[in-house]
N, C-alpha and C positions, 0 to 999 in steps of 0.2 A: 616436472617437479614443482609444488607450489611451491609462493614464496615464504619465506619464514617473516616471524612476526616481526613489523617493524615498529619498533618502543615509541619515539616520538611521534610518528602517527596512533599507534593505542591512548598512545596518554592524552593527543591532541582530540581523540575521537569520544573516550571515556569521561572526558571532563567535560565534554558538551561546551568549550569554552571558546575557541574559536570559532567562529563561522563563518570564516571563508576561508577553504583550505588549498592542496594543488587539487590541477583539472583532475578530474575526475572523483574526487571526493562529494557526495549530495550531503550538503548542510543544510537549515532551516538559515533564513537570511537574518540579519541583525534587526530588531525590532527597534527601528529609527524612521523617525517623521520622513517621507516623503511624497510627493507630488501625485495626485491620484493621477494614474494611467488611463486611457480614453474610455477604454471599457471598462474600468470602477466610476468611472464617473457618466457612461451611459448606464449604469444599475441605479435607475433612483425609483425603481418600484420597488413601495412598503414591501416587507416580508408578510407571508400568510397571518390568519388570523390562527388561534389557539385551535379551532375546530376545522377551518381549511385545511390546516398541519396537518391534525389526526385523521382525516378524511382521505388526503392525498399519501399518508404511509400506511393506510387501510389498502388502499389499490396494490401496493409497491407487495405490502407483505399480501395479500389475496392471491397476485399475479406469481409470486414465489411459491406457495402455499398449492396452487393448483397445477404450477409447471407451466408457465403459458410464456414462453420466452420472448413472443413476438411484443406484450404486452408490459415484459420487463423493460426490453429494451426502446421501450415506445417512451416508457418512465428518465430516460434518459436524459443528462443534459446534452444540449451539442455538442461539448467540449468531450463529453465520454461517448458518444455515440462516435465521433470520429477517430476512438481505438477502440470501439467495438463490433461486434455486427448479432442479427438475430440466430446466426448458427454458431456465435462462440458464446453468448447468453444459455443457447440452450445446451451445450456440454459440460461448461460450467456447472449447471442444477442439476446436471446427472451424475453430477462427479461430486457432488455434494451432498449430508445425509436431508433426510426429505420434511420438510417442515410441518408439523401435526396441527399446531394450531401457535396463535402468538397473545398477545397481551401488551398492549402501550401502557407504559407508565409517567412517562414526563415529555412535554413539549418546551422549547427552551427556545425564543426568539432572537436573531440578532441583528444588527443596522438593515442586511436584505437576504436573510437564511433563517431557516427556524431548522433545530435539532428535532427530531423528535427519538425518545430513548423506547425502545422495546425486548420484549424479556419472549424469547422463540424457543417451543418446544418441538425436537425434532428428535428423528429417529436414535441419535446419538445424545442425547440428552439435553438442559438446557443453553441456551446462550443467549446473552445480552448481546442488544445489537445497538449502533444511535445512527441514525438517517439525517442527510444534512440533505435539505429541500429551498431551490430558490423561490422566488416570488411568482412563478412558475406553477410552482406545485412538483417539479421535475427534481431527481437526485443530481446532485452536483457532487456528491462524496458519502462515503458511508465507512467507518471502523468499529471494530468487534473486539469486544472486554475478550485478551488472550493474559487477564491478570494472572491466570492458575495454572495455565498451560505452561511445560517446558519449553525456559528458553529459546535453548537452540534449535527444538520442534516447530516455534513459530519463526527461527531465524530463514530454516529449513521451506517451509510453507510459502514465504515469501519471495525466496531465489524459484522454486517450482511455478509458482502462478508468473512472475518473469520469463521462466524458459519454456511456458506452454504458449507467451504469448497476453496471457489472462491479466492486460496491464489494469483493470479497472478492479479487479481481486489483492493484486499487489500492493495498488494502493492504499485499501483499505488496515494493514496490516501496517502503515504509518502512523505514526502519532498526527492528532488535529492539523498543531500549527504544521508540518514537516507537509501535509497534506497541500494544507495552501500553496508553500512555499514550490513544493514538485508535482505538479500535477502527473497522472498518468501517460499523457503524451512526451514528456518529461523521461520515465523511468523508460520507456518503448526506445526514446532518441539516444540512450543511454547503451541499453541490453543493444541494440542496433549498432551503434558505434563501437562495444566493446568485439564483438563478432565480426565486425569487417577486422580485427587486427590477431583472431583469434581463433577464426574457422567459425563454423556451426557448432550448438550445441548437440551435444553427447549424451548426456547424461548425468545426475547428480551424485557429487560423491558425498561424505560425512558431513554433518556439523558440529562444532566443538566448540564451547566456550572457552575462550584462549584466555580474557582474563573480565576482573571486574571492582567496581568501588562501589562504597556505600548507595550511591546515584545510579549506573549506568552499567550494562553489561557489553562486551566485545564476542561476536561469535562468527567464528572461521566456516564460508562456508564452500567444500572443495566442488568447484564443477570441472567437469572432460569435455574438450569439445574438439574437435577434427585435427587442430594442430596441435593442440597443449593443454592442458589441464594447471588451474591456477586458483588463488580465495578470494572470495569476495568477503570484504570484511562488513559485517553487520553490526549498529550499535543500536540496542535498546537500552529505554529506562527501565524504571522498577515496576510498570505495570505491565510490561511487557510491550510495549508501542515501540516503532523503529523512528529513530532517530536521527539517525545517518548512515549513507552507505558508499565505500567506498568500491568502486569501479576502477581494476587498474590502470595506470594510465602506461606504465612500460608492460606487456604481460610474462612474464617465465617467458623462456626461447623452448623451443620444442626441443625433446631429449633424444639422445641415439635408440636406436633397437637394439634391446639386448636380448 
């Protein structure tokens, strides 16, 4: 039986206002000065040039565009190559509709990442996409305009690329900062921990939007997995980017046979 909603976690989740919650809650951390960590302070190569940018998401969208997965995932930073590999790349693209042709429209630089934003025409019509590239030229993150899409379609979308495994998909369906803050190996350490207390996954069941405010929406989403079937709570903004998710930390007790 899932659990029913619980009011002072919706309110704490929908209000985007605390950001440290209990275990198992994923928040973006508190946007406060501190101390660069070894590896922000070994990144001290410039970010690309305007043209390197558009050059190196020419490859990324090329290699997409023709199917070449060994090539996508070549594109990879380390941090995402070590939750992914070149045959969950290539099921991914098969399981996605197929890209026609694409168009860059903005490059956007920052201390040592450039954005680049491009507008992809595929077999299911268009979508904007923005590619985040380190000084590399390699993807370190990338999320998709789901402004128009149903909510709880993309809440939906999210828990799926989760329970296939597909942690570098899932990410993408975060909002920017939420991105920094959980990396993919992050969401993997998570979906892994919540399965050791919960069985293997089963299968997805509905997604519902249980509630929402002016700012932020809450969407219930039910999974079955070997012992018990329980919600993962989803919170998005208003452009549809994930904001937070919480992971339960007691799950449902498994139910008699009736």
């Amino acid at each position: 039986m899932p659990r029913p909603l619980r009011p002072a976690l919706a309110a704490l989740c929908l209000l985007a206002a605390a950001l440290a919650g209990p275990v198992g809650v994923l928040l973006p951390r508190p946007a406060t000065a501190q101390a660069p960590s070894a590896s922000s302070t070994a990144a001290t190569q410039p970010p690309l040039s305007v043209e390197q940018a558009r050059a190196a998401a020419r490859r990324v969208l090329d290699a997409v565009k023709s199917g070449d997965a060994n090539a996508r995932y070549a594109q990879f930073s380390d941090e995402l190559k070590a939750v992914s590999s070149p045959s969950m790349v290539a099921a991914t693209m098969r399981s996605q509709p197929k890209v026609l042709s694409y168009e860059l429209l903005s490059v956007r630089s920052g201390l040592n990442s450039s954005t680049v934003e491009a507008e992809v025409t595929t077999t299911a019509g268009k979508r904007v996409i923005f590619i985040v590239l380190n000084p590399k030229g390699q993807i370190s993150r990338y999320y998709v305009d789901h402004t128009d899409d149903p909510t709880s379609q993309v809440a939906l979308n999210f828990v799926k690329a989760l329970s296939t495994g597909n942690y570098i998909t899932a990410s993408s369906f975060l909002s920017p900062q939420f991105q920094k803050d959980i990396p993919p190996a992050s969401l993997q350490a998570k979906w892994l921990e919540l399965q050791a207390e919960t069985g293997t996954f089963v299968k997805l069941g509905r997604a519902v939007e249980a509630e929402s405010t002016r700012d932020a929406r809450l969407v219930l989403v039910n999974v079955v997995f070997n012992r018990l079937s329980d919600n993962l709570y989803v919170i998005l903004d208003t452009n549809n980017q994930i904001v937070g998710v919480d992971f339960p930390e007691i799950p449902a007790k498994p139910q008699p046979v009736r």
